[in-house]
N, C-alpha and C positions, 0 to 999 in steps of 0.2 A: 722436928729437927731437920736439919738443912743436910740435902747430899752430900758427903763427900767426894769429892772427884779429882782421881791423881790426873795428873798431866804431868807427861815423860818428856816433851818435846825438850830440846835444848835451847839456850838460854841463849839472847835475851826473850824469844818468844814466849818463852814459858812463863815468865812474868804476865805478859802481857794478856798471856791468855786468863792464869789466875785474878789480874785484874776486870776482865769480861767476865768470868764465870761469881765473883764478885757482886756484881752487879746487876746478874740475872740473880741473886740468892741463896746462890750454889758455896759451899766449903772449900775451899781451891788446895790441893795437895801437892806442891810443886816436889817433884824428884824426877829429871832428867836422867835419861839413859843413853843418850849420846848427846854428841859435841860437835858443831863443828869448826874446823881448823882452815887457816890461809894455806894455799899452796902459793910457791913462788911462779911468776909468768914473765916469760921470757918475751921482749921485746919484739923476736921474730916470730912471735906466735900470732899477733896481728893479722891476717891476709891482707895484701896491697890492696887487692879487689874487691872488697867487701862493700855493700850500697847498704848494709841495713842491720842493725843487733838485735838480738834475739834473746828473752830472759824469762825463762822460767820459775826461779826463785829468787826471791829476796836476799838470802843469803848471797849469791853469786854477785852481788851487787856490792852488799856489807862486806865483804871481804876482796872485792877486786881490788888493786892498788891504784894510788891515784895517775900514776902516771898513765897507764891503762884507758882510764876513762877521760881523762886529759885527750886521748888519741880516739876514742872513740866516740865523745858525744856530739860532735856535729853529722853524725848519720843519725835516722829515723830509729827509735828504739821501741820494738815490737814487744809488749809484756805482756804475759801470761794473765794477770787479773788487776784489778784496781788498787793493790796493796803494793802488788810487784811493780805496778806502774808507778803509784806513789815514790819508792823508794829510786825508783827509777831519777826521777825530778829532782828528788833530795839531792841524788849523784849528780846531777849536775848535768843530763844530759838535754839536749833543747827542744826536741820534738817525738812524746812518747804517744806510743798507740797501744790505750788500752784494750787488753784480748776480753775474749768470753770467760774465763776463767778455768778453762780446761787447757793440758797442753794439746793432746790433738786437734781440736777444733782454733788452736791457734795455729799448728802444722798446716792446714787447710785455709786459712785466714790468710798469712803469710806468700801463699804459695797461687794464690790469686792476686793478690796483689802486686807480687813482684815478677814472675815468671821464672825465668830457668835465672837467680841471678845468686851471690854469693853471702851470705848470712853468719856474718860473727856469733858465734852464740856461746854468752856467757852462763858457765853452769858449775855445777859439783863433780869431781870425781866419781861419784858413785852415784848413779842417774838412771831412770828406765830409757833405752832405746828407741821408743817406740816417736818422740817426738822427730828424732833425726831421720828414722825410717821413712817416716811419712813426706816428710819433706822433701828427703831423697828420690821418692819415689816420683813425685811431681815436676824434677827437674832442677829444684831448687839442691845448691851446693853449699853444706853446712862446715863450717869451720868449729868445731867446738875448742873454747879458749876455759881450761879447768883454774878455778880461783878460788876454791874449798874443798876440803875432805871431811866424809862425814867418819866418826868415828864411835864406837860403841862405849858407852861405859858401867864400868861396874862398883855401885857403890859400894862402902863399907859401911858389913854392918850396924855398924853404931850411929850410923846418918840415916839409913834406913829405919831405926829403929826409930829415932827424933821424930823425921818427917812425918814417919805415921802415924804419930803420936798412943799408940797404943788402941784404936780405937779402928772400926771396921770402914772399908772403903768400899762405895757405891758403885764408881763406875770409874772405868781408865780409859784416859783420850790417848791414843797410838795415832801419829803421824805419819811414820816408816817402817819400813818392813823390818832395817836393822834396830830400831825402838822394840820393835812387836818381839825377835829373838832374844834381847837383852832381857825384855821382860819374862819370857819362858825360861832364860836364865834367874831370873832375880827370886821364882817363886821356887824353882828347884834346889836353890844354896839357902835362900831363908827360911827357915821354918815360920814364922810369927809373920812375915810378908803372905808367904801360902794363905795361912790360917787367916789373916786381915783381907785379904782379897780371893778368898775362892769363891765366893757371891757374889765379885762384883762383874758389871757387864763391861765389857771391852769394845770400847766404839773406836772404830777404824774410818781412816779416810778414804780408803780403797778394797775394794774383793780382795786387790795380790797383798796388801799389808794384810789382811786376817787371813790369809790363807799361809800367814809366816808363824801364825799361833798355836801352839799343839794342846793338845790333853782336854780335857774339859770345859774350856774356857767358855761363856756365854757370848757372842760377835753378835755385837751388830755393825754394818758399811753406813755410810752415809748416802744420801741419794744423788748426792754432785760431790767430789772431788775440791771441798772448800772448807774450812773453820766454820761458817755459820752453819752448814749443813749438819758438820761433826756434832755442834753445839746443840740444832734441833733436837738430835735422839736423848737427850737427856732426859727432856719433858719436862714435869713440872718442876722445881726447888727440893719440896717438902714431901 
C-alpha cells in the first residue's frame, strides 16, 4: 500500500506538489494550512535607482501586480532557483539569472556581481532576514517591495475529517515555519487528526521550520533548502 503524504503547503502549489508525489507513487493528501494573500504596492515603492530585482519566491511574483512588473522588467532579474526563475519569464521579465537555489548563496551571487548597487527585491511580508542582511552586509542596498502575505489557516473540522479520509498518514511535507505551528495547532484541536498522524514523520524544508514543531513529532530537514530534497526523505512509495 502506497504512503500517505499530507502536504500543507498553500495552493496552487499544493496541487502541484500532490501531482509530483503522484507520480513518484506516493498517496498525496492535500490540506493546506496557510494561504497566501496580495498585498497592495504603492507606486512609490519602486526605488528610482534600482539596476537589478531580486526574487526569492514564486509567490512574490504570482501576486505582484501587473503594473509593477510593467516597471520593473526591463532590469536583470536575479532568482533564487530555476522555478522562481521560471515564473520569473512567465511575468514577463526579459533577462533572468537563475541562482543556486539557496537564498544566501544568491545574497553572495548578487553581491558579486553588482557591487555596492540598489536591488528591488520582490518578496512576502513575512520573510527570514537573513537574505537582506547578507547583502546588506556586502554593500549591496536592498529595497524590499512586499506583494504577499502569508497567513495561517485553520480548518474546520469536518474538511479535516474528509481530507483524511479516515485512514492513518505516513509523512507530512511542512514548508514554513507558520505551516509547522498551524499544524502543532491542528493536532492539539483534533482529536482523530492526533490519532491519524502521531506516527507520521514530518519532513521539513529547513532546521528553523522543524525547530517551530513541538511535542513528539518525528523531523526529519531536508539536505538543501528545495522540493526535490523535501521529496527525497520520503524514500521508497510502498
Amino acid at each position: 500500500m502506497a504512503q500517505r503524504v499530507l502536504v500543507t503547503r498553500p495552493e496552487p502549489g499544493a496541487t502541484r506538489t500532490a501531482r509530483r508525489l503522484e507520480a513518484l507513487g506516493f498517496e498525496p493528501v492535500i490540506l493546506p494550512l496557510s494561504e497566501t494573500r496580495p498585498l497592495p504596492v504603492a507606486r512609490e515603492s519602486v526605488p528610482s535607482g534600482a539596476t537589478a530585482i531580486a526574487v526569492t519566491s514564486a509567490n512574490a511574483l504570482r501576486h505582484a501586480p501587473s503594473g509593477l512588473v510593467e516597471r520593473l522588467r526591463g532590469l536583470p532579474c536575479h532568482a533564487v532557483g530555476a522555478k522562481t526563475a521560471e515564473s520569473a519569464r512567465k511575468a514577463g521579465f526579459y533577462s533572468v539569472n537563475e541562482g543556486p537555489g539557496d537564498a544566501a548563496a544568491l545574497a553572495d551571487m548578487i553581491a558579486i556581481e553588482l557591487g555596492k548597487a540598489t536591488v528591488a527585491y520582490l518578496c512576502g511580508r513575512v520573510r527570514m532576514p537573513d537574505f537582506e542582511r547578507r547583502l546588506g552586509v556586502n554593500g549591496v542596498r536592498v529595497v524590499p517591495i512586499e506583494t504577499y502575505d502569508t497567513v495561517a489557516l485553520t480548518p474546520a473540522p469536518s474538511f479535516v475529517r474528509q481530507q483524511l479520509g479516515g485512514q492513518p498518514i505516513d509523512a507530512v511535507l511542512v514548508y514554513s515555519a507558520r505551516a509547522a505551528a498551524a499544524f502543532g495547532s491542528l493536532m492539539e484541536m483534533h482529536a482523530e487528526a492526533d490519532f491519524l498522524m502521531r506516527n507520521a514523520r514530518c519532513l521539513c524544508l529547513s532546521g528553523r521550520i522543524a525547530s517551530a514543531l513541538v511535542g513528539g513529532i518525528r523531523v526529519e530537514v531536508a539536505r538543501d533548502p528545495n522540493e526535490d530534497a523535501l521529496l527525497a526523505l520520503l524514500g521508497d512509495p510502498d
